[in-house]
KOLDO-184480 format. One line per 5 residues: number of its first residue (from 1); their letters; for each residue x negated, y negated, z negated of C-alpha. Coordinates in steps of 0.25 Angstrom, whole numbers. Example, Ala and Ser with C-alpha at 12.3 -4.5 7.8 and 13.67 -1.06 7.14 Angstrom:
residues 2
1 = as = -49:18:-31 ~ -55:4:-29
//
This chain:
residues 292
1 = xxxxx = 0:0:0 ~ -3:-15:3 ~ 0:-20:-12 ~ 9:-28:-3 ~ 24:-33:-7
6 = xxxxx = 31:-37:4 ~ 45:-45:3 ~ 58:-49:12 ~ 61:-64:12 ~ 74:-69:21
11 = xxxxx = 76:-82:14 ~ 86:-77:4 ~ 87:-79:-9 ~ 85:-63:-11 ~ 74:-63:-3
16 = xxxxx = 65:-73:-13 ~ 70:-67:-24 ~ 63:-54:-17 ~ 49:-62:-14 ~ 49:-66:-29
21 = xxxxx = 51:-54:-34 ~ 39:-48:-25 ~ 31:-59:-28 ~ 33:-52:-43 ~ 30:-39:-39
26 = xxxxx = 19:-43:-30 ~ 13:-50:-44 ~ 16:-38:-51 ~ 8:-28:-40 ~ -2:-38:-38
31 = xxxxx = 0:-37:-23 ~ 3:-46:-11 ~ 16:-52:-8 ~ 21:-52:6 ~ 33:-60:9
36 = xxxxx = 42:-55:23 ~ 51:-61:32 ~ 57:-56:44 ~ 67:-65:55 ~ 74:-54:61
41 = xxxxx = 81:-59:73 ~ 90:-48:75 ~ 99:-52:64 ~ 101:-66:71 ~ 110:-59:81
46 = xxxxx = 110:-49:93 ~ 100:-58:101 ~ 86:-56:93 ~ 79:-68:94 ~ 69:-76:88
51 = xxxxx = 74:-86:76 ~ 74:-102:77 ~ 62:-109:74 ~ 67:-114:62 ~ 71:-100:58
56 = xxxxx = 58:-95:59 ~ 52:-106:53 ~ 61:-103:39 ~ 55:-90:40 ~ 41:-94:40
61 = xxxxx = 45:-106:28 ~ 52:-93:20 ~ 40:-85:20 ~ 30:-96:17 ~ 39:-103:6
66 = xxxxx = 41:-90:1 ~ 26:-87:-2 ~ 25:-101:-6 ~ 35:-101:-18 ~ 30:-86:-22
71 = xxxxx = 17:-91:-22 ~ 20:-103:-33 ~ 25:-92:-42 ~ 14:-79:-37 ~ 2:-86:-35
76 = xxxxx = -7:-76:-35 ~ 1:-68:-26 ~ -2:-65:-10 ~ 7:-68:-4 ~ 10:-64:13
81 = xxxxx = 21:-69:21 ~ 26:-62:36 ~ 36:-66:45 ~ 42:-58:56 ~ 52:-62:68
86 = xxxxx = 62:-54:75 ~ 61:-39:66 ~ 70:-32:58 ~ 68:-38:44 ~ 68:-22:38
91 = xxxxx = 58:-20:48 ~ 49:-32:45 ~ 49:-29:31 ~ 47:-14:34 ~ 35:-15:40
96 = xxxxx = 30:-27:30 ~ 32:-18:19 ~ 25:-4:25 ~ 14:-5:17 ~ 17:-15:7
101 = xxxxx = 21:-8:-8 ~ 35:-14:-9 ~ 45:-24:-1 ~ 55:-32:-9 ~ 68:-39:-3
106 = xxxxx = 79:-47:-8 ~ 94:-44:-9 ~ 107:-52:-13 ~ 115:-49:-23 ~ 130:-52:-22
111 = xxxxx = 132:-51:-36 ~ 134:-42:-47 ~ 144:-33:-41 ~ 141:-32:-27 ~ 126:-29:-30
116 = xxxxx = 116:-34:-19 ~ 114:-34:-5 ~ 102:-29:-1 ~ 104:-32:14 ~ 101:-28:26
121 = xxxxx = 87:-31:28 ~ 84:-25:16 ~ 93:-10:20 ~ 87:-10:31 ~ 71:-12:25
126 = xxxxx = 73:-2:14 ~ 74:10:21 ~ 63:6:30 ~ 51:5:21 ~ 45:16:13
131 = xxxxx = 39:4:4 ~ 46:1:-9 ~ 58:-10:-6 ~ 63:-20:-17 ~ 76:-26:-18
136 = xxxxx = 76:-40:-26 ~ 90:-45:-31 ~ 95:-59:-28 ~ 108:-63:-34 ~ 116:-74:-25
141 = xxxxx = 109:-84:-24 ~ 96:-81:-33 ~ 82:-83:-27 ~ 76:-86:-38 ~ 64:-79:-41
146 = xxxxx = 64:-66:-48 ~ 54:-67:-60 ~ 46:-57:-67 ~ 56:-59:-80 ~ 65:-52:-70
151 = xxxxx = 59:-39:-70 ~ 60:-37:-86 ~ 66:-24:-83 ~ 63:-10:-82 ~ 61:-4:-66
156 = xxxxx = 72:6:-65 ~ 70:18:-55 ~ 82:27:-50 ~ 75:42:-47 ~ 81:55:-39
161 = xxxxx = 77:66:-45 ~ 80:73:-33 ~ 69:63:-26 ~ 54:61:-26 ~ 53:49:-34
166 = xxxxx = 38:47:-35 ~ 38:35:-26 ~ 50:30:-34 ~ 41:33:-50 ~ 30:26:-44
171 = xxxxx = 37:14:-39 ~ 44:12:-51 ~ 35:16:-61 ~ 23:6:-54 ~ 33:-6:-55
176 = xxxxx = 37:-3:-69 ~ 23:-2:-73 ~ 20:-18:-67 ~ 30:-21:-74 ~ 27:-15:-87
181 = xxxxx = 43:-11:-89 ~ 51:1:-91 ~ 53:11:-79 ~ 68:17:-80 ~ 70:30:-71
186 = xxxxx = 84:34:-69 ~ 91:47:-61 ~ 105:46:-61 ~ 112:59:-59 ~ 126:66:-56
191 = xxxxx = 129:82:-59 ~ 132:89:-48 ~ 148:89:-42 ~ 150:103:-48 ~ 149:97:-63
196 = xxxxx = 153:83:-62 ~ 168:89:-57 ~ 168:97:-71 ~ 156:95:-79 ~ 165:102:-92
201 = xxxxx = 161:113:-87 ~ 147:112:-93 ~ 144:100:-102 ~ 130:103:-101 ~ 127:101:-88
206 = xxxxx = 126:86:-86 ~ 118:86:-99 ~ 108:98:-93 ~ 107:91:-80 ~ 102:76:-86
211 = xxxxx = 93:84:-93 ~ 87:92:-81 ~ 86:77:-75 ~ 79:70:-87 ~ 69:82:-85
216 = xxxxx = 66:80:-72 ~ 66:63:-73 ~ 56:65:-84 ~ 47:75:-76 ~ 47:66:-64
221 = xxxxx = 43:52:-73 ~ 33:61:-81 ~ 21:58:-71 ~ 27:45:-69 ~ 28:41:-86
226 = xxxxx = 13:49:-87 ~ 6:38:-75 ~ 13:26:-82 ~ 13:30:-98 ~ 15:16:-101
231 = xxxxx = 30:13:-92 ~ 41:14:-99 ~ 50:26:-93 ~ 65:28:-95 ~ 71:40:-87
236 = xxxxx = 87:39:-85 ~ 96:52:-81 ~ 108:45:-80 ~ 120:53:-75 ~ 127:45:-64
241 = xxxxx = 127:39:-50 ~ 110:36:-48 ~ 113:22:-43 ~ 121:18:-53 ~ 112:23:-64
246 = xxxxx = 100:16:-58 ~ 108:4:-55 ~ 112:5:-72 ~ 98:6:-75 ~ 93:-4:-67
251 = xxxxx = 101:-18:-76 ~ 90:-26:-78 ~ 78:-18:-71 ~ 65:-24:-66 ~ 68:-15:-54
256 = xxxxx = 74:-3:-51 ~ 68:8:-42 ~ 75:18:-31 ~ 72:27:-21 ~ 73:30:-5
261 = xxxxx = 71:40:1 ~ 61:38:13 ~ 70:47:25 ~ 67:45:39 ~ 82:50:45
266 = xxxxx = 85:46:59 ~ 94:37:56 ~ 85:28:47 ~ 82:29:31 ~ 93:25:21
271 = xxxxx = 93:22:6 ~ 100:30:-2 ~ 114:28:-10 ~ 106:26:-24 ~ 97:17:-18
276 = xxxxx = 106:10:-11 ~ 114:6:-22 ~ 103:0:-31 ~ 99:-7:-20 ~ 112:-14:-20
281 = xxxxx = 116:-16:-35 ~ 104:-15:-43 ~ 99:-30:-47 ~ 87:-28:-50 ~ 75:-27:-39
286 = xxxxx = 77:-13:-32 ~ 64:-6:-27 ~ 68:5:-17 ~ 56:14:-14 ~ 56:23:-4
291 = xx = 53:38:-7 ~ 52:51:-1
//
């Protein structure tokens, strides 16, 4: 890796609540900061063509004032800006982030309720890149910048069993340990259709299960606990829908950690259901790392 951070700017308000909080982690990491715009004309209309002057002038203004503010507040930082006309903003921001350790991007919130749109730009990048994608929250409005005091929290991770979730434990247990703050690992779990229709049948079932689970959480965070003795480590079996137990354990967090699985179909990659709904609700940061 490049010890690189790359971030999304189109002129919103999410997307500077984005650079600010890489310009954190890039502090955090001790690494280089590169801020990324791409006009992509296609979304102008049918007829792909080059943008106004004045457009692309904003464009180049937004990158260098950009740099400009992030350097008042980071400045020890280095930071890079790159422009691109006429491509695909996913693939831009693809390609910027190949070998960069993590891509961050904005989304809007539309409130408590409705949770957070992450966009179209950003569906479309996510499933692109095998580099480590955060989402940065920005209520209406808000393009303040997202300070350190924000990350009081814990980093809260959502693991499959079922899965490999190396990638995942290193991810999260690397950014708990930069920020010196709990890690919170969390499997949510169902029983199978055959109990949950009568699960009178056998009371002990459920509780033989979580305890099955619990072993197997604790097995895999073993090596995990052993190569950071001094994190803080709170595993969670929590019976219920995963997204929504990640989403419970993540009021408040620093971060929260998920998955994707890296697939190749013909019809292009996709991110899962569980990942797809703390994407959109979860109002903290949301790093999605990719995994085999």
């Amino acid at each position: 890796m490049s010890n690189r951070i790359t971030v999304g700017l189109d002129g919103s308000g999410a997307g500077s609540v984005a650079a600010d909080w890489a310009a954190n982690e890039a502090e955090l990491r001790g690494a280089t900061l590169e801020l990324v715009h791409a006009e992509d004309w296609a979304q102008y209309g049918p007829f792909a063509a080059p943008l106004p002057e004045p457009s692309r002038h904003w464009a180049d203004d937004l990158l260098s004032l950009t740099r400009d503010r992030l350097l008042r507040e980071h400045s020890r930082l280095d930071i890079t800006t790159h422009g691109t006309r006429g491509l695909a903003a996913s693939k831009v921001l693809a390609s910027s982030a190949a070998d960069a350790d993590l891509l961050v991007l904005g989304s809007r919130g539309l409130g408590a309720v409705a949770g957070f749109i992450v966009g179209s730009t950003g569906s479309a990048t996510i499933p692109e890149t095998d580099t480590p994608v955060v989402l940065v929250r920005s209520a209406e409005g808000q393009s303040h910048p997202h300070r350190p005091a924000d990350d009081a929290g814990p980093v809260v991770l959502g693991v499959d069993l079922r899965s490999n979730c190396d990638r995942l434990l290193a991810f999260a247990c690397e950014e708990a340990d930069r920020r010196s703050c709990p890690l919170v690992v969390v499997h949510g779990w169902s029983l199978p259709p055959v109990f949950s229709y009568a699960p009178a049948l056998d009371p002990g079932v459920e509780k033989e299960m979580a305890v099955g689970l619990e072993t197997t959480l604790r097995e895999l965070l073993s090596p995990w606990e052993q190569k950071y003795p001094q994190l803080a480590v709170d595993a969670r079996v929590v019976i219920g829908q995963s997204a929504i137990q990640i989403l419970d354990a993540a009021s408040g967090a620093a971060l929260v950690v998920v998955g994707r699985r890296i697939r190749r179909p013909a019809l292009g990659a996709r991110i899962g259901p569980i990942t797809h709904a703390v994407m959109h609700h979860a109002t903290s940061p949301v790093a999605v790392v990719a995994h085999d």
